[in-house]
N, C-alpha and C positions, 0 to 999 in steps of 0.2 A: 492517586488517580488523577487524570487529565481534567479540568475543568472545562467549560463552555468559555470562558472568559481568556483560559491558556489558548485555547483553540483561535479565537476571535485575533490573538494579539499576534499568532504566529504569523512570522513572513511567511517561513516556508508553507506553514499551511495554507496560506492565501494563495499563495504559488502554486500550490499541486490545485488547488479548487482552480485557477485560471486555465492551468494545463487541460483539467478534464474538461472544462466547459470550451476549449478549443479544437477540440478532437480527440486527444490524446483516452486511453483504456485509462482504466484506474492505475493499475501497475505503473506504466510510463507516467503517469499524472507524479506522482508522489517522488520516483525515482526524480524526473526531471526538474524537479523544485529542489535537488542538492546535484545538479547539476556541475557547480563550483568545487563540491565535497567529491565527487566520484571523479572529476580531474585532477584534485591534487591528491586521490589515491592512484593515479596513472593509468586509467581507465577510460578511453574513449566514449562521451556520452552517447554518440548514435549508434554503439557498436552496443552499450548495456539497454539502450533504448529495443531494439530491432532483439536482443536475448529476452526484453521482457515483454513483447508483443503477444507471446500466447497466452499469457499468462491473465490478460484481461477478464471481468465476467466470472470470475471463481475458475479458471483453466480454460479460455477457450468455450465459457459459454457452457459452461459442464455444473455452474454455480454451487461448484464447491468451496474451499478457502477463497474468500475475498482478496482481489488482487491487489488492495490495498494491505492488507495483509504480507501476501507474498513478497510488498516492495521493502516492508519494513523490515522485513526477515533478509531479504539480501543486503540490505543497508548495513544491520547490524555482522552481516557474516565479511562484508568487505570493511568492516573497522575490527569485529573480532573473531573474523574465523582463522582456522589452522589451514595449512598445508602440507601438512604431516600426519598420519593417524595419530593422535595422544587424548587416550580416555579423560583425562585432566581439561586437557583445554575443550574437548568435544562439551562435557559435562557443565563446562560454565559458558559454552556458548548456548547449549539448552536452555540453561539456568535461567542467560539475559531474554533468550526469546521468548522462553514463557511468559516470566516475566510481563515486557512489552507488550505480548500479544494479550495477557490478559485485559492488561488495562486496557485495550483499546475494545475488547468485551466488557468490559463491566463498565465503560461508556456507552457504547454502540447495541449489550445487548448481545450480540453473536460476533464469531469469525465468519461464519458460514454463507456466502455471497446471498443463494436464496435464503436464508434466512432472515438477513439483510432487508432483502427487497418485498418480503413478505410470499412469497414463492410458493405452489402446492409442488411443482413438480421439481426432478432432480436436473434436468438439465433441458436446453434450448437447443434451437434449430443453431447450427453453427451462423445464420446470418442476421449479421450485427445490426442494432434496433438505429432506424435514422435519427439523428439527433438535431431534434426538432427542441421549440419551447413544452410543448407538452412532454417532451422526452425528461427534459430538466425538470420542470415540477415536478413530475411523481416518481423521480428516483431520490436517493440519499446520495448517491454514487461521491458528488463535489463535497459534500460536508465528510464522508468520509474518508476521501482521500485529504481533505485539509484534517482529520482525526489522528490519522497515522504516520501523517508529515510532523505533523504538532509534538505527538507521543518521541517521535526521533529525536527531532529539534530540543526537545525539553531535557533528552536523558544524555546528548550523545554533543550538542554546539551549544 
């Protein structure tokens, strides 16, 4: 499992915390801390940025799977996903996400964005909370996206 001290030391995860406390959703937060990595898979960063825009907020604000979550799951499918249907490789890309995702559960606690943020209800107004200093204090949103940058960084650079 991830440490506090793994987390502390990651660049990248420094990187995705900078990302989110600059504007960016969680998803793009983490995505754009391997910024480098998804160019030399020949991927345009603002073309994978602008695919992970709804994704913010657990979907758009629906606070289901955390989109720090979501980035870590496309991260690992653009190093080992298929292009082809084959039960084999489908099976061991599962295999790594579970994997992955748990750990960053059994650091964090949940996948679940409201679960995350302590949340009664299942989803938000679709308009985005302003991102004031009180916005930053009472979310985890930056340590979690520096969680799942970290978790990457650790298994994958």
């Amino acid at each position: 499992m991830i440490t506090k001290e793994e987390i502390e030391r990651s660049v990248r995860g420094q990187k995705a915390k900078e990302h989110f406390t600059s504007g960016y959703n969680c998803t793009q937060s983490v995505l754009l801390a391997f910024e480098d990595y998804i160019e030399g898979k020949g991927l345009d960063p603002k073309t994978v940025l602008r695919m992970a825009s709804p994704m913010g907020g657990g979907i758009s604000r629906l606070r289901e799977v955390c989109g720090t979550v979501s980035a870590l799951c496309l991260l690992i499918g653009l190093t080992d996903g298929y292009d082809i249907p084959d039960d084999e490789k489908k099976k061991a890309l599962y295999h790594k996400v579970q994997s992955l995702a748990l750990e960053f559960q059994e650091y964090n606690g949940s996948i679940v964005c409201r679960e995350l943020l302590g949340l009664s209800q299942k989803h938000d107004e679709p308009t985005p909370s302003k991102r004031t200093n009180a916005y930053y204090a009472k979310r985890p949103c930056a340590d979690l996206c520096a969680a799942a940058a970290a978790i990457f960084e650790k298994h994958y650079l």
